[in-house]
C-alpha positions as CSV (number, residue, x, y, z in Angstrom):
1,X,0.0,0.0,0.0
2,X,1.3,3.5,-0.8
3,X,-1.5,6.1,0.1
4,X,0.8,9.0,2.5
5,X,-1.5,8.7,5.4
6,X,-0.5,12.3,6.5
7,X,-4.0,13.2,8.3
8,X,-4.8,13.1,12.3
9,X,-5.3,9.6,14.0
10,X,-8.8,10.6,14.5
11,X,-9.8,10.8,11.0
12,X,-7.7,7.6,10.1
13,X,-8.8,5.3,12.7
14,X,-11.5,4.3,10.7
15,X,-10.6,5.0,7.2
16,X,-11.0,2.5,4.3
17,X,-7.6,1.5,4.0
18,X,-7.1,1.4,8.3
19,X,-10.1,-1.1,8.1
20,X,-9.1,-3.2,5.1
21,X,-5.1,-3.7,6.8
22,X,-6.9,-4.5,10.2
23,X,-9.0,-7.6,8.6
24,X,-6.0,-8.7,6.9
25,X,-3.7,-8.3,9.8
26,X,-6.4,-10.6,11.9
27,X,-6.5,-12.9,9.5
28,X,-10.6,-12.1,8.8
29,X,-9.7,-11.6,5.4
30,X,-6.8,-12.4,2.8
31,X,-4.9,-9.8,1.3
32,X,-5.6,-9.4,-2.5
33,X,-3.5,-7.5,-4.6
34,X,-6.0,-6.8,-7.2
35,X,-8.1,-4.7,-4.5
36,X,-5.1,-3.0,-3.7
37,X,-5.4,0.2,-6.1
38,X,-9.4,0.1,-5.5
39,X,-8.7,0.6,-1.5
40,X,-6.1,3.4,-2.2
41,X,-8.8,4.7,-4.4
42,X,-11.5,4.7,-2.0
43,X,-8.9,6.1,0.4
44,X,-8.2,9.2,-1.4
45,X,-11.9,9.7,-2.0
46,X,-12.2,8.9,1.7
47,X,-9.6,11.6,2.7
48,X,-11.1,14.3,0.1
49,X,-14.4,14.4,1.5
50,X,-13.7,14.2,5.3
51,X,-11.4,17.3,4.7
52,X,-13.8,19.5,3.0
53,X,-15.2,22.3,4.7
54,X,-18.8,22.0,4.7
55,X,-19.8,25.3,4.7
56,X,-18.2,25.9,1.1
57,X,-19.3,22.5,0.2
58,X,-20.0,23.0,-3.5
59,X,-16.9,25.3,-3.5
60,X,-14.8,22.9,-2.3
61,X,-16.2,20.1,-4.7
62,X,-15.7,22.2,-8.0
63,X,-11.9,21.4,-7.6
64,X,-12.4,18.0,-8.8
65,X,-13.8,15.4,-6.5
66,X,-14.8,12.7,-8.7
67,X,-16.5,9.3,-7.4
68,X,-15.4,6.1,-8.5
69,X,-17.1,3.1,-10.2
70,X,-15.7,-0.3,-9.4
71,X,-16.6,-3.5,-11.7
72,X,-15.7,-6.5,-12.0
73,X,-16.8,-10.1,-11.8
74,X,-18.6,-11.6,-9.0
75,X,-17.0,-12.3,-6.4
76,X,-14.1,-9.9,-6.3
77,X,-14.9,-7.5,-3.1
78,X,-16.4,-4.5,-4.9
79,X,-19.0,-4.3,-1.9
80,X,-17.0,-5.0,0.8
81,X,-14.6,-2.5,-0.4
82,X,-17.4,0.5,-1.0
83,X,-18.8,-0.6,2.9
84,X,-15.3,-0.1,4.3
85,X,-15.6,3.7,3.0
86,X,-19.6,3.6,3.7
87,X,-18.2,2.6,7.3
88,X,-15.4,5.2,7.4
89,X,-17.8,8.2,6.4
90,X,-20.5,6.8,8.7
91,X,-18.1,6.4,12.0
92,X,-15.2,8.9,12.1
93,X,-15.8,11.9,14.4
94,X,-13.3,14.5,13.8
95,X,-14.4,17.3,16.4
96,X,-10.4,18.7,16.6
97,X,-11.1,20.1,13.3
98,X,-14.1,22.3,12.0
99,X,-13.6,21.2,8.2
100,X,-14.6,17.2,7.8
101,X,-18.3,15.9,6.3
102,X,-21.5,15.8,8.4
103,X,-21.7,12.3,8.8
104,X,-25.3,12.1,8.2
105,X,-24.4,13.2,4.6
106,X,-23.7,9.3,2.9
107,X,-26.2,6.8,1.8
108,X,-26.1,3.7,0.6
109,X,-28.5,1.5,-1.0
110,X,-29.3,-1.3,-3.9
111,X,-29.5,0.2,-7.2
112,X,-33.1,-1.4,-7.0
113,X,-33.9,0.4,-3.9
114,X,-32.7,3.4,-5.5
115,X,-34.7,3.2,-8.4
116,X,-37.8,2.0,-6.7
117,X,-37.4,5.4,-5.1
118,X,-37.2,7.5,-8.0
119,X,-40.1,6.2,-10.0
120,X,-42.2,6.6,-6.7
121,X,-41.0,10.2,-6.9
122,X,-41.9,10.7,-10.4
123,X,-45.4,9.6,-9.6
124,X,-45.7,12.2,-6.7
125,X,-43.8,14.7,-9.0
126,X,-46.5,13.9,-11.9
127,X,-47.6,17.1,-13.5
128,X,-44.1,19.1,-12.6
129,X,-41.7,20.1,-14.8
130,X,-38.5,18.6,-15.0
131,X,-38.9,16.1,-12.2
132,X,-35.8,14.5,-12.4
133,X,-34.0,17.5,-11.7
134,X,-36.5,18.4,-8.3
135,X,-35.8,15.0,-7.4
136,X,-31.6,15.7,-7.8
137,X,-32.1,18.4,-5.8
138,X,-34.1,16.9,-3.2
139,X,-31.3,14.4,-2.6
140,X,-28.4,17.1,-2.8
141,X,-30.4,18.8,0.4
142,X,-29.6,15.4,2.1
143,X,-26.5,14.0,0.8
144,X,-23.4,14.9,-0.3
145,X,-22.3,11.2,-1.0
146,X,-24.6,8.4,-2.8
147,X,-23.3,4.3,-2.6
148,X,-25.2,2.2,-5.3
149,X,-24.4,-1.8,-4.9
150,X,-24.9,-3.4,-8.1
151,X,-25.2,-0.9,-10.6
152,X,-27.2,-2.7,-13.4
153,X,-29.5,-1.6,-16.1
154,X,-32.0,-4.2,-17.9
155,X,-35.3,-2.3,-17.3
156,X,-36.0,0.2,-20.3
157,X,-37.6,2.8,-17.9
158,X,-35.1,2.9,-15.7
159,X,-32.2,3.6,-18.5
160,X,-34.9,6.5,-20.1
161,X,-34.5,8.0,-16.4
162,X,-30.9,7.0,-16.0
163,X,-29.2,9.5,-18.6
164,X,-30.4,12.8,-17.1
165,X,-30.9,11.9,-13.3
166,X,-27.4,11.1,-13.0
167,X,-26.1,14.3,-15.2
168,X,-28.2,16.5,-12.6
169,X,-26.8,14.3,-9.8
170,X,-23.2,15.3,-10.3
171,X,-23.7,19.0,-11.4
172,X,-25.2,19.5,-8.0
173,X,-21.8,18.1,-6.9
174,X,-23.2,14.8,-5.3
175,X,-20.0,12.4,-5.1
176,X,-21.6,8.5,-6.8
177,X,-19.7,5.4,-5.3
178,X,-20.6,2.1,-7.5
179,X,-20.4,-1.7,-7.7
180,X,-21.2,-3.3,-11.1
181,X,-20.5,-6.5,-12.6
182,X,-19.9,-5.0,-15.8
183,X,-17.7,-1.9,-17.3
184,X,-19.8,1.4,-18.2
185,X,-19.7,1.2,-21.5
186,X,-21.2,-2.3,-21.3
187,X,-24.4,-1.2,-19.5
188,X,-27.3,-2.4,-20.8
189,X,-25.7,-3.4,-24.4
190,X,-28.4,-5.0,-26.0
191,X,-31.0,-2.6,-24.6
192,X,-34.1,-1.1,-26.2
193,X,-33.5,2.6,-27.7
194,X,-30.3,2.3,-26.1
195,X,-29.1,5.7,-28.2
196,X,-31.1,7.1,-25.1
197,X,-29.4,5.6,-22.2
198,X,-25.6,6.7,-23.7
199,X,-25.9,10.2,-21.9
200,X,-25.7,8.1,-18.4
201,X,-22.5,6.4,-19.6
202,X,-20.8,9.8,-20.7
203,X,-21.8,11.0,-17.4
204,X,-20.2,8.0,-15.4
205,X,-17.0,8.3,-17.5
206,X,-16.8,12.1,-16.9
207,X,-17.6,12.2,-13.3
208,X,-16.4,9.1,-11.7
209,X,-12.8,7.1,-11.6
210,X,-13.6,3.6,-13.3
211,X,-11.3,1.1,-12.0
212,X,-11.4,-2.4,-13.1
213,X,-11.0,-5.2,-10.0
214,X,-9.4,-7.8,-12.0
215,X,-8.6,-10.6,-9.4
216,X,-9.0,-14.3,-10.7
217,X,-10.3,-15.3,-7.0
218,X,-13.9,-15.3,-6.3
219,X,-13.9,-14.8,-2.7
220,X,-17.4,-16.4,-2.2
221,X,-16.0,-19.6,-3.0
222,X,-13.4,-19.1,-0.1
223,X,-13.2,-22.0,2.3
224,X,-16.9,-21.4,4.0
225,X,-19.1,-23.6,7.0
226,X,-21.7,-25.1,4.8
227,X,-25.0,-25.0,5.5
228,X,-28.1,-26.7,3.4
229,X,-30.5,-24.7,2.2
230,X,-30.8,-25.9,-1.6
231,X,-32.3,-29.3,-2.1
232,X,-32.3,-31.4,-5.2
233,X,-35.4,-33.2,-5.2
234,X,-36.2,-36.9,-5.6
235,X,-37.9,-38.4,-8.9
236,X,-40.1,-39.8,-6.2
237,X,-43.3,-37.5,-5.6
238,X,-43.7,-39.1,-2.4
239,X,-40.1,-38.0,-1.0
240,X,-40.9,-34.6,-2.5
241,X,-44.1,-34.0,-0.4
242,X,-41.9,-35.4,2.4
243,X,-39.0,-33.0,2.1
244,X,-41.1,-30.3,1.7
245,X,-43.2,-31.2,4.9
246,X,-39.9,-31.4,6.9
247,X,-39.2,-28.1,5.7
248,X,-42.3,-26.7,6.5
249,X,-42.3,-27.9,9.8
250,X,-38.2,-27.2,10.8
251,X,-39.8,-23.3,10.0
252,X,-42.8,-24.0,11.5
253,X,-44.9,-22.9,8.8
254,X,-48.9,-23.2,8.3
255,X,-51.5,-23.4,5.5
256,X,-53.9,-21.3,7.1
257,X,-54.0,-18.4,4.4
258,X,-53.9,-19.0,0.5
259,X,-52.3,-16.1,-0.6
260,X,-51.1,-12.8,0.5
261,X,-51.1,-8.9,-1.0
262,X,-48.0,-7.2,-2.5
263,X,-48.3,-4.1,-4.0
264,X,-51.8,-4.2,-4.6
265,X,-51.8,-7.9,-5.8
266,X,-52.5,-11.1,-4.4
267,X,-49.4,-13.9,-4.9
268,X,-50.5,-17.4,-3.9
269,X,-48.8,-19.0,-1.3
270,X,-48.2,-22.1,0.3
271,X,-47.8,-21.5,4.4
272,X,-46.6,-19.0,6.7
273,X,-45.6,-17.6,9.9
274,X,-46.1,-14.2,12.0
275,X,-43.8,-15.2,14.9
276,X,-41.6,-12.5,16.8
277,X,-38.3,-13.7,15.5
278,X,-38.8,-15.5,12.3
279,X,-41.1,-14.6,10.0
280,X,-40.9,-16.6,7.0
281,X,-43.4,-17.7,4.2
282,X,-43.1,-20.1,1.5
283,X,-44.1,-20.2,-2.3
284,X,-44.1,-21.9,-5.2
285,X,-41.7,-21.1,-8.0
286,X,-44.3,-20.7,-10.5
287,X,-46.3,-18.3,-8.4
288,X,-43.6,-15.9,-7.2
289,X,-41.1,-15.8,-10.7
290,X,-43.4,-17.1,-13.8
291,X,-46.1,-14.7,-12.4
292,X,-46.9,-10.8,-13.1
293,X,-43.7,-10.1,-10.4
294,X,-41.3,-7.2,-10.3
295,X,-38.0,-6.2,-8.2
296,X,-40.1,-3.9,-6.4
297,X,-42.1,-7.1,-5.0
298,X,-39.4,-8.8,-3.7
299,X,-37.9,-5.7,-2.0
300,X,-41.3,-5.6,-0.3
301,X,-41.3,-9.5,0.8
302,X,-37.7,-8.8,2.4
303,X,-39.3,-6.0,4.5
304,X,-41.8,-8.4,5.9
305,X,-40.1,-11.8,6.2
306,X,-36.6,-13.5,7.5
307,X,-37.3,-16.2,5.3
308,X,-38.3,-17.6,2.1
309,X,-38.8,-20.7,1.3
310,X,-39.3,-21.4,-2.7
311,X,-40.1,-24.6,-3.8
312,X,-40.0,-27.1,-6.9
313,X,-37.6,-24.7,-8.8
314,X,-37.4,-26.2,-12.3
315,X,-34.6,-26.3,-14.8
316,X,-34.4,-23.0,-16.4
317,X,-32.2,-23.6,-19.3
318,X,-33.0,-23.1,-22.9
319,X,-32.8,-21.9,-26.5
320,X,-33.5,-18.5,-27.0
321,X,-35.9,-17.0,-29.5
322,X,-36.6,-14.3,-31.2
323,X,-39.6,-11.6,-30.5
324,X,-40.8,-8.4,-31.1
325,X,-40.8,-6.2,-27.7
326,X,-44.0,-4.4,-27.2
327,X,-43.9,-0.6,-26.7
328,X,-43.6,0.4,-23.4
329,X,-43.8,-2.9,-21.6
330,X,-41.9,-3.7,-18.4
331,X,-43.2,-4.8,-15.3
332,X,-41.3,-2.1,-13.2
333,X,-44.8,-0.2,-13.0
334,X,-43.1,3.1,-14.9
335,X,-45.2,5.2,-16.7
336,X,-42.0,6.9,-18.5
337,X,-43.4,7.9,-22.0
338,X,-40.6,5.6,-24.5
339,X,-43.4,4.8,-27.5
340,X,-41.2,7.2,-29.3
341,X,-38.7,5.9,-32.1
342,X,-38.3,2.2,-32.6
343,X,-39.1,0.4,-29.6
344,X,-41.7,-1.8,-31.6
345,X,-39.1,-2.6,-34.2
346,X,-36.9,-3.9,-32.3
347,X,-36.3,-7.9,-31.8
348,X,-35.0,-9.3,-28.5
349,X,-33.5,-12.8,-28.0
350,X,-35.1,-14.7,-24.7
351,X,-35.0,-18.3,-24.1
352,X,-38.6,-19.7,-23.1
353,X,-37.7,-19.3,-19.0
354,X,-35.9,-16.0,-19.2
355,X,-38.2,-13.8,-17.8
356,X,-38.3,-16.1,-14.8
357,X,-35.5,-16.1,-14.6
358,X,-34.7,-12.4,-14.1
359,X,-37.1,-12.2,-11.7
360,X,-35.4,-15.4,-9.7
361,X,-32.0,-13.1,-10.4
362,X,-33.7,-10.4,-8.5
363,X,-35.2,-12.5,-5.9
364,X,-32.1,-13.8,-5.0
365,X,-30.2,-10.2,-5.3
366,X,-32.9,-9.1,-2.6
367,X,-32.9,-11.7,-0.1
368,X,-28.7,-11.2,0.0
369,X,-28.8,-7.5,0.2
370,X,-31.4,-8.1,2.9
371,X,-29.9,-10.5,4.4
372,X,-32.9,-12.8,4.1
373,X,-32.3,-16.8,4.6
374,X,-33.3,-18.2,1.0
375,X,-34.5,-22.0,1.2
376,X,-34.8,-23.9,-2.1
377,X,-36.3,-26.9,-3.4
378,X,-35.5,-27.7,-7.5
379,X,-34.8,-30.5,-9.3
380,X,-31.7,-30.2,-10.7
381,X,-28.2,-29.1,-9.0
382,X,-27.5,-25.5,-8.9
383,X,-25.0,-25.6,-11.5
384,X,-27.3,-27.3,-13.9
385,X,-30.4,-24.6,-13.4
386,X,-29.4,-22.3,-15.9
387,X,-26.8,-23.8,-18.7
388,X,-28.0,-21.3,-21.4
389,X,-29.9,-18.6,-22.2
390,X,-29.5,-14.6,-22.5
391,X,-29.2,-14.0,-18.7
392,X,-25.7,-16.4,-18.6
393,X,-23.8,-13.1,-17.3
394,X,-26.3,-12.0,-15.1
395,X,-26.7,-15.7,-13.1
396,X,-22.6,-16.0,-12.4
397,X,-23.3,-13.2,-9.8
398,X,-26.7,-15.6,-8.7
399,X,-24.6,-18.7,-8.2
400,X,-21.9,-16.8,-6.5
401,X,-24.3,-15.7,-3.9
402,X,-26.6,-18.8,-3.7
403,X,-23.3,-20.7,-2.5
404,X,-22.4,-17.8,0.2
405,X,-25.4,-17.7,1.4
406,X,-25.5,-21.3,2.0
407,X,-22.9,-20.8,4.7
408,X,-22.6,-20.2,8.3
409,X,-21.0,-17.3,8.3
410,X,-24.0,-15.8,6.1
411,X,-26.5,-17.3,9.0
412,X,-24.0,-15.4,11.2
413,X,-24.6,-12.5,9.6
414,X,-28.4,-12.4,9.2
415,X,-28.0,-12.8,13.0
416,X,-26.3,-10.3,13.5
417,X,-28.1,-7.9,11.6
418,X,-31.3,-9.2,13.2
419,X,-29.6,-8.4,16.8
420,X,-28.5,-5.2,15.5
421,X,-32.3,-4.0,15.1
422,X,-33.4,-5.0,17.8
């Protein structure tokens, strides 16, 4: 490491690159030389911030703080790194000095969570002009620094919005941390009227560091306690109906209810509980990812339950096919106007299961931000479930966390999470 670490023990203590050489030094973690210009990165950034003078904010911002964007495949520590400078800007207390960065001043969320927000906004913003920029503004009154995990754009409402929030976002001097699987000029490739999602990559490239996290290690495939929670079913029906019985006793799960509301809409199910400290409720595959579903329902399931059970998850694999996209059809519930240009002419590839699986993609994405304990059923192994297809890049990041998350030390941390609310 090279970063001069010239500023007062107070700010330092819990810096990005303090934190990073303490796991390492106890052995929590093992040093990676691929994160090792990322850290010193994030370190920089780290220092820049907590030395600006918050009263000339804006001022002090104009001489070239830029963000940074880290991507990379999955597995290589881009969140872990952006929470060890979430952590820094959210913990150190400078008082000896007058110029550092109300700490108040740094979120961090999901890019889904994120957007979610911003299409609410536009719907309470309807009839206003220029929205997007009333909604920049509103965050710049509360945030000097924004942290998106899993930057990733497949929805074409969300790129329509993309290319102009972020512009307004960074001339009102907000700093934009990111995580992303793939490199800016990647995002959403193959995407409907994509011509009108290039201003949002321009704006990345101009106002944020891009740094490429090149390791060859995923560290979710590190040496981890295992724990079962995906199940390859029997041929035999009967030791189906009895593995899923176990299961729905071990969580103590009834029938007593045939569905519940989400949203607005009702989502079969097959049992559930209400108790103090686990809530969890199980579904069928078919009802929760072949069905009318969105990100925006799952984010609202991993407000209400600890855990999920899905069951009889099929093979998802297959050839892809050629169709005509609809104007202005996603299920993300935006009412963005894109019947414009050539939306209708435009053909996109999908194998028969792909839209089931996205929405498995972002079931899975949820319940591991969230820290939700995922239970699967399915009949084949999970590195048969999806062999091919037009979603092969997206699922690497869904193995990758379907193995961590079938681990102690991800029970560990739902725990501790849980006890951390409490």
């Amino acid at each position: 490491m090279t970063t001069q670490l010239l500023q007062s023990p107070s700010l330092l203590c819990y810096s990005p690159l303090s934190q990073y050489q303490s796991l390492v030094n106890s052995n929590k973690i093992s040093f990676d030389p691929s994160q090792q210009q990322a850290i010193e990165l994030l370190q920089q950034l780290y220092l820049s911030l907590r030395t600006v003078n918050p009263k000339k904010y804006n001022e002090n911002l104009n001489t070239g703080i830029k963000g940074v964007y880290l991507w990379g495949k999955v597995g290589r520590g881009k969140s872990f790194l952006m929470d060890l400078l979430v952590n820094a800007l959210l913990n150190t207390s400078d008082n000896t000095s007058p110029h550092h960065l109300p700490l108040a001043l740094c979120k961090r969320l999901h890019f889904h969570h994120f957007m979610q927000d911003i299409h609410y906004q536009l719907k309470e913003l309807s009839g206003k002009a220029e929205p997007l920029r009333l909604i920049a503004k509103e965050f710049s009154k509360h945030y000097k620094v924004l942290c998106f995990d899993e930057f990733f754009v497949s929805d074409i409402g969300d790129a329509m919005l993309l290319g102009n929030l972020l512009q307004y976002l960074f001339e009102l001097n907000i700093v934009v941390v990111s995580t992303s699987n793939c490199a800016p000029n990647e995002l959403y490739r193959n995407g409907l009227q994509r011509e009108r999602f290039l201003p949002a990559i321009a704006a990345i490239e101009q106002y944020m560091h891009v740094l490429h996290l090149s390791g060859e290690h995923d560290h979710r495939q590190r040496t981890l306690t295992y724990v079962q929670n995906y199940y390859e079913l029997s041929n035999s029906r009967a030791k189906q109906i009895e593995l899923h019985q176990y299961l729905l006793n071990q969580y103590r799960l009834k029938s007593s209810e045939k569905h519940i509301k989400l949203l607005g809409r009702e989502i079969d199910i097959v049992a559930q509980n209400f108790e103090k400290e686990n809530h969890a409720i199980c579904f069928e595959f078919s009802a929760l990812c072949e069905g009318p579903r969105s990100h925006f329902d799952y984010v609202e399931l991993a407000k209400q339950f600890s855990t999920i059970l899905l069951f009889n998850v099929p093979p998802m694999s297959g050839q892809a096919y050629e169709r005509i996209k609809a104007r202005g059809t996603e299920d993300n519930g935006s009412n963005i106007n894109v019947s414009s240009g050539i939306t209708g002419e435009r053909e996109v590839v999908l194998a028969p299961m792909d839209d089931a699986v996205r929405r498995f993609i972002a079931l899975v994405d949820e319940c591991y931000d969230r820290n939700i304990n995922l239970v699967i059923t399915a009949y084949v192994p999970l590195h048969e479930l999806y062999k091919s297809g037009s979603l092969m890049f997206e699922f690497e990041r869904t193995k990758s966390r379907l193995t961590e998350m079938a681990s102690q030390e991800y029970l560990d941390r739902i725990s501790a999470t849980s006890l951390n609310q409490c």
